[in-house]
Backbone as a ProteinNet text record, in pm:
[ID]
protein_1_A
[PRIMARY]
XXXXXXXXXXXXXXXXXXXXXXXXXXXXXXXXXXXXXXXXXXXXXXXXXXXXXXXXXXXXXXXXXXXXXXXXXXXXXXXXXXXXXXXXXX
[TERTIARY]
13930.1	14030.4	13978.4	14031.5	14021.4	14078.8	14018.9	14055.9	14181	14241.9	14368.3	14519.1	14413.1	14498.3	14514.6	14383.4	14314.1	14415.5	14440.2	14552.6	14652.1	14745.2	14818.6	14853.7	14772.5	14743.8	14723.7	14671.1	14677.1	14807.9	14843.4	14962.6	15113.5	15101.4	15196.2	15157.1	15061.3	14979.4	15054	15008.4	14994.8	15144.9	15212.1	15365.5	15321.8	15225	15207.5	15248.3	15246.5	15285.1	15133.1	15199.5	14988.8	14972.7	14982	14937.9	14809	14899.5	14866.1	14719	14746.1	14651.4	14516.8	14545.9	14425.2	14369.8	14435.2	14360.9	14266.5	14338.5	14266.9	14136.6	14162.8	14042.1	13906.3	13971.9	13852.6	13801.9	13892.9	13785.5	13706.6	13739.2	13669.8	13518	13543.6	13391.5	13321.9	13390.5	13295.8	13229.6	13303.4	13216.5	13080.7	13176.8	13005.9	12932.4	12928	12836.8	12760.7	12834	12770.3	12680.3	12721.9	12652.3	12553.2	12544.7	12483	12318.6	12420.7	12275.8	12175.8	12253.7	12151.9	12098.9	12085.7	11981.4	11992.2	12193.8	12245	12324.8	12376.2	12412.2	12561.9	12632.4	12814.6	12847.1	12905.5	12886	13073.1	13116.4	13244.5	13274.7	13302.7	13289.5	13380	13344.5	13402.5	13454	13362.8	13383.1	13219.6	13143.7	13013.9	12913.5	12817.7	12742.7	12670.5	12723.5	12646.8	12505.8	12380.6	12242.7	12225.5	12148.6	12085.1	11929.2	11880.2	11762.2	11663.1	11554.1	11459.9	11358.6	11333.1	11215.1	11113	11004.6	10857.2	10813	10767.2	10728.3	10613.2	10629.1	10514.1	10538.8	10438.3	10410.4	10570	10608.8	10704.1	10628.8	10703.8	10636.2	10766.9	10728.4	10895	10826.9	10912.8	10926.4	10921.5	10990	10998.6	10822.5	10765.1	10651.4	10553	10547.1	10415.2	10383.7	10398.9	10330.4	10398.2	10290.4	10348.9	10336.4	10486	10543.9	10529.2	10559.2	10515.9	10691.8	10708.6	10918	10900.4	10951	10972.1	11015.5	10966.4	11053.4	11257.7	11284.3	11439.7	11523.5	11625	11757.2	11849.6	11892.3	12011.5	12047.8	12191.9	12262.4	12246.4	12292.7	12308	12419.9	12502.8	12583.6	12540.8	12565.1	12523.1	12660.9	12761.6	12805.5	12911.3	12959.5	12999.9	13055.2	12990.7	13129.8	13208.5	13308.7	13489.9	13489.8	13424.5	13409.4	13384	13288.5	13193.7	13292.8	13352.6	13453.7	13586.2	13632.5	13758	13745.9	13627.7	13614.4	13547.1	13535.4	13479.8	13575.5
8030.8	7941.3	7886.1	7873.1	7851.7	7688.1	7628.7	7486.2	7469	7582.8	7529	7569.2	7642.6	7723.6	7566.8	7503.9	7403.2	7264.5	7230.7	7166.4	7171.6	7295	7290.3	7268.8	7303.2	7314.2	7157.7	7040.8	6941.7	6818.7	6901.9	6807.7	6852.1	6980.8	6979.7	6928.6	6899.8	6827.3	6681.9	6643	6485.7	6428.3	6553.3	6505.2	6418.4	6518.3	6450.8	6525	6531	6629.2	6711.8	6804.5	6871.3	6755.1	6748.7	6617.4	6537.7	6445.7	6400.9	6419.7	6532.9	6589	6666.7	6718.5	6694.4	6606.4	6501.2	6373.2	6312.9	6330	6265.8	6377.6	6540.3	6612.6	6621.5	6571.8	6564.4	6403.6	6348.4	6193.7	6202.4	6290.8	6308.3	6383	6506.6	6553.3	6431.4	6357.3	6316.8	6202.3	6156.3	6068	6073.5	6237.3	6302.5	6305.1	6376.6	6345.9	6251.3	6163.7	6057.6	5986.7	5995.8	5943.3	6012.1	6182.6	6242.5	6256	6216.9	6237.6	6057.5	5917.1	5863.3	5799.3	5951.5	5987.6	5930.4	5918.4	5868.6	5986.2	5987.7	6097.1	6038.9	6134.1	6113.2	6159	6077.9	6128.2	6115.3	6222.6	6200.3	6214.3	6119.7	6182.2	6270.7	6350	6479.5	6583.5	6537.1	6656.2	6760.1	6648.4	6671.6	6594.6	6615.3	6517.1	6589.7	6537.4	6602.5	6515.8	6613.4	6512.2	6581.8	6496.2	6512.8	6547.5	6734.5	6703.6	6728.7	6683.4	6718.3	6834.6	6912.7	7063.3	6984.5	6997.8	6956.9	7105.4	7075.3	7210.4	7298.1	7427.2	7461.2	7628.1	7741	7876.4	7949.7	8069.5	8151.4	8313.6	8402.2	8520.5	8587.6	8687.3	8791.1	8874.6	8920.2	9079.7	9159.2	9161.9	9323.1	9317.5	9231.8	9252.6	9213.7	9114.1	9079.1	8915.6	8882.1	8777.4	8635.1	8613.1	8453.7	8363.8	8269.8	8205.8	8014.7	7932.6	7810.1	7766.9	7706.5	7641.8	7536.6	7496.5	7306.8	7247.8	7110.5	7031.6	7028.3	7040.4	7035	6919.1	6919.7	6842.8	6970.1	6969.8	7035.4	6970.6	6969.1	6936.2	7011.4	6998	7050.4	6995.6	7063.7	7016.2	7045.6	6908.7	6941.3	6935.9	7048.5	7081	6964.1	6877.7	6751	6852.2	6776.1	6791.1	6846.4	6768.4	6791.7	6971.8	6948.6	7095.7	7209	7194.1	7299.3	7324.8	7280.9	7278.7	7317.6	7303.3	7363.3	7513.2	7505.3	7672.9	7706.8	7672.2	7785.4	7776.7
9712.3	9658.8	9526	9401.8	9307.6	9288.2	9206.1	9162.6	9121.4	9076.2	9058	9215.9	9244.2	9403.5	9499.4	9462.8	9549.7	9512.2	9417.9	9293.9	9372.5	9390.2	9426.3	9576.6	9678.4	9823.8	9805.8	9765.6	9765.5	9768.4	9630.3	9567.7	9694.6	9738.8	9837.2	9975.2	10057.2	10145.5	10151.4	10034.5	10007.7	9950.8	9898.7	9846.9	9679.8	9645	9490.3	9401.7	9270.1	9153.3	9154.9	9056.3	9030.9	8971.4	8851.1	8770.8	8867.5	8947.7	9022.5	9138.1	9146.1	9248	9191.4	9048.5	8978.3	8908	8915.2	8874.3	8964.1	9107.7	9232.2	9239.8	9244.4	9274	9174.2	9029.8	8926.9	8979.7	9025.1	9015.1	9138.9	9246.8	9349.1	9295.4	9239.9	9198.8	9072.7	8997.6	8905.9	8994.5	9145.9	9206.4	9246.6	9329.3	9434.2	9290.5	9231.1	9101.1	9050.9	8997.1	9000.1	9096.7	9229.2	9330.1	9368.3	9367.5	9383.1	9252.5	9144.9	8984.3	9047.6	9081.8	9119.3	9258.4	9314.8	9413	9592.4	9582	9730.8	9726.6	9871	9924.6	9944.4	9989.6	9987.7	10139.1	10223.9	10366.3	10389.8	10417.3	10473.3	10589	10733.1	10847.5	10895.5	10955.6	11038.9	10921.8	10790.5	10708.4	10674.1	10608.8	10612.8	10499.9	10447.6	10392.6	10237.9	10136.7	10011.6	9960.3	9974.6	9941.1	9790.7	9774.9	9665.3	9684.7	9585.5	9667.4	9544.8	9515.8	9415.3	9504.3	9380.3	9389	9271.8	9368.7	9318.9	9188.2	9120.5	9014.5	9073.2	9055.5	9086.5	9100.4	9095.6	9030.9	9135.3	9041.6	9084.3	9049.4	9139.4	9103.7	9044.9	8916.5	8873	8961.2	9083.8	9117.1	9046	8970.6	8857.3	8823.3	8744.6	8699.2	8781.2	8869	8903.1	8866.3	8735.4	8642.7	8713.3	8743.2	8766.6	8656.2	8682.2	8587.1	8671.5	8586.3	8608.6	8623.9	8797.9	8751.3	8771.7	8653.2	8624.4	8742.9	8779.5	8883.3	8851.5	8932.6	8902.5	9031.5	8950.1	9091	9170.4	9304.6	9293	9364.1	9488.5	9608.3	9678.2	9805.9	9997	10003	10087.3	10180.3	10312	10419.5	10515.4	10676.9	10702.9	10774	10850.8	10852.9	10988.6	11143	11210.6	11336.1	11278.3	11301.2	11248.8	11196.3	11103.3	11045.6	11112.9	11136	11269.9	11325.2	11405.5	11528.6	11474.1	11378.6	11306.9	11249.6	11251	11223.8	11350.1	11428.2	11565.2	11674.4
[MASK]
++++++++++++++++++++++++++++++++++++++++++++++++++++++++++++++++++++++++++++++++++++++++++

């Protein structure tokens, strides 16, 4: 499903315009975002939980060659599964 497939599957859900419903889905990601860049997690129940996780730096190997290379500490996210979810798909 594409963001704008997602747009629309919304705005008819909820009885909004698109307009509407991509206003609500961009302010939804710039939240998790935000909440997620300083370093709390976003928990929705019976949906599931977005963390925030830091990678410590330290040596990588290239397959192709052999040569190990040095990877910077970095940020990324997890999502972690809820109930609700689990159970709606099984």
């Amino acid at each position: 499903m594409t963001k704008a497939e997602l747009v629309a599957a919304i705005a008819e859900k909820a009885g909004l315009t698109k307009v509407q419903a991509k206003d609500a889905l961009e302010g939804f990601l710039e939240t998790v975002t935000d909440t997620l860049k300083a370093g709390d997690d976003v928990r929705i129940v019976g949906f599931g939980t977005f963390l925030p996780v830091s990678r410590d730096a330290g040596t990588a190997r290239n397959p192709r060659t052999g040569e190990t290379v040095e990877r910077p500490a970095s940020k990324t996210a997890r999502f972690r599964v809820g109930e609700g979810l689990k159970t709606a798909l099984n």
